[in-house]
C-alpha positions in Angstrom: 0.0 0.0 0.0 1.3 3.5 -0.9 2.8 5.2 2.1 0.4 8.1 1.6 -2.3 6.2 3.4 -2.2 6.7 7.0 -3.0 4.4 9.5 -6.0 6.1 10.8 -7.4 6.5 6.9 -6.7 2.2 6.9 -8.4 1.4 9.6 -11.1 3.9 8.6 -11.4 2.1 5.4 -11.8 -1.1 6.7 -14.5 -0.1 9.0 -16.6 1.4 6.5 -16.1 -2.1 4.4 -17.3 -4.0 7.1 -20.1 -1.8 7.9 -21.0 -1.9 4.4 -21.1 -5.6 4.7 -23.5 -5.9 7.9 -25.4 -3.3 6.5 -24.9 -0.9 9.1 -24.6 2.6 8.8 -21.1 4.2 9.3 -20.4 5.4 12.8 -20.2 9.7 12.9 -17.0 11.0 13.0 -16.5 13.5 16.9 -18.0 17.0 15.7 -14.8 18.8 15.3 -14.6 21.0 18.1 -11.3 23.6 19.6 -11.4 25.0 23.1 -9.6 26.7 25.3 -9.4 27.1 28.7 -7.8 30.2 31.6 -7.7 31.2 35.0 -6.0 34.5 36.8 -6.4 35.5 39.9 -7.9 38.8 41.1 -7.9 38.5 44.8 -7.5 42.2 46.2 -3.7 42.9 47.4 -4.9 46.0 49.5 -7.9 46.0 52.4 -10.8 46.9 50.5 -14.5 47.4 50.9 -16.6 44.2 50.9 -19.8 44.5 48.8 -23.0 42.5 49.2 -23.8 43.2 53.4 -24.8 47.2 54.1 -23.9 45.8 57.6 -20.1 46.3 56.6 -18.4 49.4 58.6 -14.8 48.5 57.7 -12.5 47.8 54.8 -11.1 43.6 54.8 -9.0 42.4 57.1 -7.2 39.6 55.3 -7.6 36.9 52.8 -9.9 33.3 53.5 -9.6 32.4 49.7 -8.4 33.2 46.4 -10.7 35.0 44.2 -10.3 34.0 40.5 -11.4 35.4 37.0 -11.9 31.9 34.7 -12.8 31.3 31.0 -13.3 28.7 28.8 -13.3 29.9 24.5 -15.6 26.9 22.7 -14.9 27.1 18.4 -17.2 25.5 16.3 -16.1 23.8 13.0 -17.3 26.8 11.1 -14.8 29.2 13.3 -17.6 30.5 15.4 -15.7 31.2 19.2 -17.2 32.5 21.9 -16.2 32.5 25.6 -17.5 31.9 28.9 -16.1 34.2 31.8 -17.2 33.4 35.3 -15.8 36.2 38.2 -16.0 35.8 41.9 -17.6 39.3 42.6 -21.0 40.3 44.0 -21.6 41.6 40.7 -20.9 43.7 37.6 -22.5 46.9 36.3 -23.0 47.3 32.6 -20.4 49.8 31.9 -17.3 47.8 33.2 -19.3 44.4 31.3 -19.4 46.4 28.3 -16.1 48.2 28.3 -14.8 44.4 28.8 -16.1 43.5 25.8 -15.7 46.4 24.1 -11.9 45.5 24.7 -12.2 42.2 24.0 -13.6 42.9 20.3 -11.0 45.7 19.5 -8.5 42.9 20.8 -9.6 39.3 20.1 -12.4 40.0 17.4 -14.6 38.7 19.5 -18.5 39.9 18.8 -20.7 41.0 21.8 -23.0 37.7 21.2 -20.4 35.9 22.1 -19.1 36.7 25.5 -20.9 36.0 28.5 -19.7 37.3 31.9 -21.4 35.7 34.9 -20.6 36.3 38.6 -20.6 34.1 41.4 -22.3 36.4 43.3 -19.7 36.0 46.6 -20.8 38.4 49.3 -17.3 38.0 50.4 -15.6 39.8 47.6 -14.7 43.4 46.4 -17.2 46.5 45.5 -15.9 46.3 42.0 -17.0 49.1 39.6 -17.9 53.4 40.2 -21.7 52.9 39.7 -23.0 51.5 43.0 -20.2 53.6 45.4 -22.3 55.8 46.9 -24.2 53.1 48.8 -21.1 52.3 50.6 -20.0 54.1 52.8 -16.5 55.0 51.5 -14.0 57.7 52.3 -11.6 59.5 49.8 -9.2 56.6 50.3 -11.2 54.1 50.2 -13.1 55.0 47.2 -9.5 55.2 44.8 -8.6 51.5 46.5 -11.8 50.6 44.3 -10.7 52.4 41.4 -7.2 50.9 41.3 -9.3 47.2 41.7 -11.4 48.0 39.1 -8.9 48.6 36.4 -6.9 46.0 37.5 -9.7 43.7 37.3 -10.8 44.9 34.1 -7.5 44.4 32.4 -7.1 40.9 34.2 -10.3 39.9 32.8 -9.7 41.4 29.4 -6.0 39.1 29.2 -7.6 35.9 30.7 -10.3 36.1 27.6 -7.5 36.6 25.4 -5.7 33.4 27.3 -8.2 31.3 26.3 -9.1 32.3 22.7 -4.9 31.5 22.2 -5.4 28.5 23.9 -7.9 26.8 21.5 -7.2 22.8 20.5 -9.2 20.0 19.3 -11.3 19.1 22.3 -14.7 17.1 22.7 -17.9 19.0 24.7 -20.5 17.0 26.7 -23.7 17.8 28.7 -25.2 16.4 31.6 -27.2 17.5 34.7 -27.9 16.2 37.9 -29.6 17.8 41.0 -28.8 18.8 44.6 -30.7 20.1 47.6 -28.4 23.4 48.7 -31.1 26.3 47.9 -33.5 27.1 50.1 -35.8 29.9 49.3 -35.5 32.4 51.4 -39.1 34.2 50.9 -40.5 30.9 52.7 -38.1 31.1 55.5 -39.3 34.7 56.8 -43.2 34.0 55.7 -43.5 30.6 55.5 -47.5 30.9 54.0 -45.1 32.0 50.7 -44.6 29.6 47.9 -40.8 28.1 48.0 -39.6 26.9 44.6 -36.2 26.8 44.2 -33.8 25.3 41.2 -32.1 21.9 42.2 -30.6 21.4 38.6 -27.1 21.2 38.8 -26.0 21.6 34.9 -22.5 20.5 33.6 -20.6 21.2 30.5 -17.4 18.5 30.4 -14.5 19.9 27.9 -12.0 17.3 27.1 -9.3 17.1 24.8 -9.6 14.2 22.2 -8.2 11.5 24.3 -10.9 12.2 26.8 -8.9 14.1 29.3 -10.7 16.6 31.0 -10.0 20.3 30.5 -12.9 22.4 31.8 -15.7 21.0 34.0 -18.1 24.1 33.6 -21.1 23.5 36.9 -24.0 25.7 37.6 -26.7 26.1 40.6 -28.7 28.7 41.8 -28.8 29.7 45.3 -27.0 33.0 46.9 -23.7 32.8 47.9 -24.4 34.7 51.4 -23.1 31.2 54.2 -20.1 33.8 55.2 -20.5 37.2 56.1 -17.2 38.0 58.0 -14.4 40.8 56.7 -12.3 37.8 54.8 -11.7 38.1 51.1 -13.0 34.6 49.7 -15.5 33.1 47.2 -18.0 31.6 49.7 -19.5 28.3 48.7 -18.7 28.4 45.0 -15.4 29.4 45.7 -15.0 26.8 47.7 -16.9 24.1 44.9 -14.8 25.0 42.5 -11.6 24.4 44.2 -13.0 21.0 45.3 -13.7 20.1 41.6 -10.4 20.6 40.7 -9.1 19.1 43.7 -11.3 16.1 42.7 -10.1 16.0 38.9 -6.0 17.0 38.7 -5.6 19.6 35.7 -8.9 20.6 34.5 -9.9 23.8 35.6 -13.7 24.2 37.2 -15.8 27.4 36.7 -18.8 28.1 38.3 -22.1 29.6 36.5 -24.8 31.4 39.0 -28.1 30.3 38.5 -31.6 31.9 39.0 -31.3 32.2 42.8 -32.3 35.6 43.6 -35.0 34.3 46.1 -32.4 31.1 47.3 -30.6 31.1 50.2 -27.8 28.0 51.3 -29.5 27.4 54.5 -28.3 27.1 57.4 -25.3 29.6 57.1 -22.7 31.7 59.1 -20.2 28.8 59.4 -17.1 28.3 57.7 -18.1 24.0 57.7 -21.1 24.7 56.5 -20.0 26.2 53.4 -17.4 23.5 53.0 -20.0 21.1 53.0 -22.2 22.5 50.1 -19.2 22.9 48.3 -18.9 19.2 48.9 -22.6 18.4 47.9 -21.9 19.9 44.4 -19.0 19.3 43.8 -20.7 15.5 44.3 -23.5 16.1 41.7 -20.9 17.4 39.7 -18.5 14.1 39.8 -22.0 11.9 39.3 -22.9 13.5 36.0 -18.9 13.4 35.1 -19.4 9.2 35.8 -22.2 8.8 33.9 -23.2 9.3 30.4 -23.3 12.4 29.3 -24.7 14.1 25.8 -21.8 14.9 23.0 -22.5 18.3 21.7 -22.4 19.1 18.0 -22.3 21.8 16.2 -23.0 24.3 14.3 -22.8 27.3 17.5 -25.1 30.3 17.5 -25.4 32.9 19.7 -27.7 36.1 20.2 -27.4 39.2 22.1 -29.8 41.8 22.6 -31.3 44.3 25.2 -35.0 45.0 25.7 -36.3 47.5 27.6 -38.5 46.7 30.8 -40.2 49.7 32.6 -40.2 50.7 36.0 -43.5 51.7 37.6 -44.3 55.6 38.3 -40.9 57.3 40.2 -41.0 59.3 43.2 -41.7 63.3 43.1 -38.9 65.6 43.7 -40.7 66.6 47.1 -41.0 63.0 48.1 -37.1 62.2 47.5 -36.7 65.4 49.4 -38.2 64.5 52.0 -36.8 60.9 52.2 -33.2 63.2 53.0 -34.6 62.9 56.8 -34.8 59.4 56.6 -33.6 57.7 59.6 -32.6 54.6 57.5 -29.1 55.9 55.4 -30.0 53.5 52.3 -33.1 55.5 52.1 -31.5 58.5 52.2 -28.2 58.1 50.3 -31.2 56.5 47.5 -32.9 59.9 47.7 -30.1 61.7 47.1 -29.0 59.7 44.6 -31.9 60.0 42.3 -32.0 63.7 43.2 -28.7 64.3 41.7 -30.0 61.9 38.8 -32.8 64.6 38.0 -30.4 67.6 38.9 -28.3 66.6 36.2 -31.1 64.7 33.4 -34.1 67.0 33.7 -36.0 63.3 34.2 -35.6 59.9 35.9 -35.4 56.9 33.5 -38.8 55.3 33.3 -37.2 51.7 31.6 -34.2 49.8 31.9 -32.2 48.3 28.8 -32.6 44.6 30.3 -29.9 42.1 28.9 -30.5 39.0 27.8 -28.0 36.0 25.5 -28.7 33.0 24.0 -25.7 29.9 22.8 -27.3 27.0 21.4 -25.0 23.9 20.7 -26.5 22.3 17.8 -29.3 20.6 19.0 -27.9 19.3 22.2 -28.2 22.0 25.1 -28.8 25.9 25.0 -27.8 28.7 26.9 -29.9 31.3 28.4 -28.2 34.1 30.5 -30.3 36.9 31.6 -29.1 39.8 33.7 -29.9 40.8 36.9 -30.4 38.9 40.2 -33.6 36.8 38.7 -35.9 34.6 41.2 -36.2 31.0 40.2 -39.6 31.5 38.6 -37.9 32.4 35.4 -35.7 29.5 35.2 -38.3 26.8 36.1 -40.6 28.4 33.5 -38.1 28.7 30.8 -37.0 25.4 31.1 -40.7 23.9 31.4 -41.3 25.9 27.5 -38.1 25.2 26.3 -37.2 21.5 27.5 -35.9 20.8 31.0 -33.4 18.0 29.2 -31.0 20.6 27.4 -31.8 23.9 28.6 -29.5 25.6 30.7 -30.9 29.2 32.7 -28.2 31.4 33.9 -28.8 34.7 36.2 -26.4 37.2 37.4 -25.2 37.6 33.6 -23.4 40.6 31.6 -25.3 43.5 34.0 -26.3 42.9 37.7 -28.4 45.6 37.8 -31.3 45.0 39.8 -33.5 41.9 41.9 -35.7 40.8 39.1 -39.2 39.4 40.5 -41.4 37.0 38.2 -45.0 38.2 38.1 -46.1 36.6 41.5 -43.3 38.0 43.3 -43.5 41.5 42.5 -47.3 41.1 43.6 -46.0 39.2 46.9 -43.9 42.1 47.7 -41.2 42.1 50.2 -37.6 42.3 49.4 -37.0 40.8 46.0 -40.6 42.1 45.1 -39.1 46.0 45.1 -37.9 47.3 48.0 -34.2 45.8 47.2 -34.4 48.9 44.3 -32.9 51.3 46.5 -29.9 49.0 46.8 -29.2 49.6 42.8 -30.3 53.3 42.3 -33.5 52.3 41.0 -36.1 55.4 40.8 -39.1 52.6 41.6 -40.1 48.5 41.4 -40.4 46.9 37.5 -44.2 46.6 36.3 -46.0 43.7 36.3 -45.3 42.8 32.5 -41.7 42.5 33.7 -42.3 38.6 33.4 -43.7 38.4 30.0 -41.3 41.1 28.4 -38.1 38.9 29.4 -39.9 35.6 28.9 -40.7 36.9 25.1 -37.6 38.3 24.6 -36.3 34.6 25.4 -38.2 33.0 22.9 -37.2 35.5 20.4 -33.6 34.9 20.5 -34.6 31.0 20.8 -36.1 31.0 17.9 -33.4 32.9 16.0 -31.1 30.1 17.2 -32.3 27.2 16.8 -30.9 24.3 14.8 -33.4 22.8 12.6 -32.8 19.0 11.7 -30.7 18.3 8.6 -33.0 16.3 6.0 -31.2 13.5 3.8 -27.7 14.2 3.5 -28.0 17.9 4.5 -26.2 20.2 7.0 -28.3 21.3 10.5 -29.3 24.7 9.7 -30.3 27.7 11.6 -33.9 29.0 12.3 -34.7 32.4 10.8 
């Protein structure tokens, strides 16, 4: 035989003869997949403010855990990469998300659609960002300690996207899901009359290289990350997850995705075990769906960005903010002045919000959906229940945390998720009611704009238009 014919072409040669001999069809070739994986740190290296607890007085005192930006770059066989960035912070504000990826497409090429930036959500981590300062109670010092974090987190996060893109190689993607029982929802556990549905999914996205090595495990739940609430810099209980994953599977890197889990609490909390021991529970759902079967994901990728606009309910009257300025609570009254300012300066307070939501579908094998905002579990249970619980995969605390975001029944329930967590964000007043239905259309939209449709005989999976 000539020696142009390599092995691998031989022995795929003789399979095809035999399988044309038993009459069985021949066996598809792995989808031809690159990724790429990165991880930097960007634990603070000065005391700064803690965000997530307005019962803060002081800067940190020290460091419990690394904090960590991580990313993962997928490429389909068409040369479609996008990249998933997950950040242990409380949150992100739209203008450090979108000068991020602003950067990242002057830089890397890489298209809006295709970056997705969650946050763990760690209530033990830095005020990161200008936007939300003035509800902290932050000197002159203080204030430029954030600033110098901020940019050096922004251009950490920018290099660590870049890491990854350069990083791509032939790799293999798989799907699974499993379930555990860390969320407890915390409306039920002040007024326990309240309905308590949570999110127990646990979904995981397995990256290997071709020989089956893992490279990324990629794990998502939904439930706040509030068990420590101390003046030590660490990740709380996905921080801690995450380095159990990769404690559990030697050189693969583990990156955590925040669910719906707005209304979730890990309950109980305020103990340093505790917190080790749901780290422990997922990383254990994790490790089950890693043992078992799990779905190969094909190709093509498609993603979708957009922003729609969901509209607050009538604001407060310049007299009523004024008078909120005697407010005995100081959120109320650093809210007031706030908004006051707001008007000062605009002539008007916003009456919508440009409300982001992203969509990645893997051929037909699982979908992304990553809304902004701190969003209650209604949304993901409903999403999934329209859009298939099997391979759908709903994401909060994505690309702008800007405010709680209630489903229908919450906002009508009231309480703290319902509206009066506004103040909090700089909010001039609670969402309307059609809150709900405007993001849940939205989501089918973009759905529908991805989706794969079948191939027919001997065709290529196509995209829905």
């Amino acid at each position: 035989m000539p020696a142009r014919f390599a092995p691998a072409l031989i022995v795929a040669l003789l399979l095809g003869s035999l399988n044309a001999l038993s009459g069985a069809a021949p066996a598809a070739l792995p989808y031809p997949w690159k990724a790429g994986v990165a991880k930097a740190t960007v634990t603070p290296t000065e005391p700064i403010w803690l965000a997530g607890f307005g019962s803060r007085t002081r800067p940190s005192e020290g460091v419990r855990q690394d904090l960590f930006v991580r990313a993962v770059a997928v490429q389909d066989a068409d040369g479609t990469t996008a990249v998933l960035t997950t950040l242990d912070l409380v949150g992100i504000e739209r203008e450090l998300a979108e000068t991020i990826a602003t950067q990242c497409e002057q830089r890397f090429g890489l298209k809006r659609d295709r970056l997705i930036l969650n946050v763990s959500h760690t209530h033990s981590g830095p005020v990161a960002g200008l936007v939300l300062m003035p509800l902290y109670e932050l000197d002159a010092t203080q204030r430029e300690v954030v600033r110098r974090y901020t940019q050096f987190l922004l251009e950490r996060t920018v290099a660590t996207i870049g890491a990854a893109i350069a990083d791509l190689a032939p790799a293999r993607l798989e799907f699974g899901q499993s379930l555990a029982g860390i969320a407890v929802n915390r409306r039920r556990a002040r007024q326990r009359s309240l309905p308590g549905p949570v999110d127990p999914d646990v979904p995981v996205l397995a990256v290997r290289n071709p020989a089956g090595a893992l490279r990324a495990i990629v794990v998502g739940y939904a439930t706040h990350a509030t068990t420590l609430n101390d003046y030590l810099i660490n990740g709380d209980w996905p921080g801690y997850a995450v380095a159990e994953i990769e404690r559990e599977h030697p050189g693969a890197t583990a990156l955590f995705v925040q669910g719906c889990g707005a209304d979730a609490n890990a309950l109980p909390r305020r103990d340093e075990e505790l917190t080790r021991a749901y780290s422990r529970i997922l990383a254990a759902a994790a490790a089950e769906v890693l043992r078992n079967r799990m779905t190969p994901l094909a190709g093509p990728l498609r993603t979708t960005f957009n922003r729609v606009d969901v509209p607050f309910q009538t604001p407060p009257t310049r007299a009523q903010l004024e008078s909120r300025l005697q407010d005995s609570n100081r959120f109320i009254r650093l809210h007031a002045q706030r908004l006051l300012e707001e008007l000062a300066r605009d002539g008007r307070l916003p009456d919508r919000y440009p409300y982001p939501v992203q969509v990645w579908q893997f051929g037909r094998g699982m979908r992304l959906v990553a809304l902004g905002g701190e969003v209650v579990a209604d949304y993901a249970l409903r999403l999934k229940r329209e859009h298939g619980f099997d391979n759908t995969w709903v994401a909060g605390y994505s690309n702008d945390i800007l405010a709680y975001i209630p489903s229908r029944r919450v906002l009508e329930e009231g309480g703290y998720e319902g509206g009066e967590a506004m103040i909090y964000f700089g909010r001039p007043a609670p969402f309307t009611p059609e809150v709900e239905e405007t993001i849940v259309a939205e989501v089918r939209r973009l759905i529908r704009h991805t989706d794969i449709v079948p191939a027919g005989d001997g065709g290529s999976p196509q995209v829905r238009r």
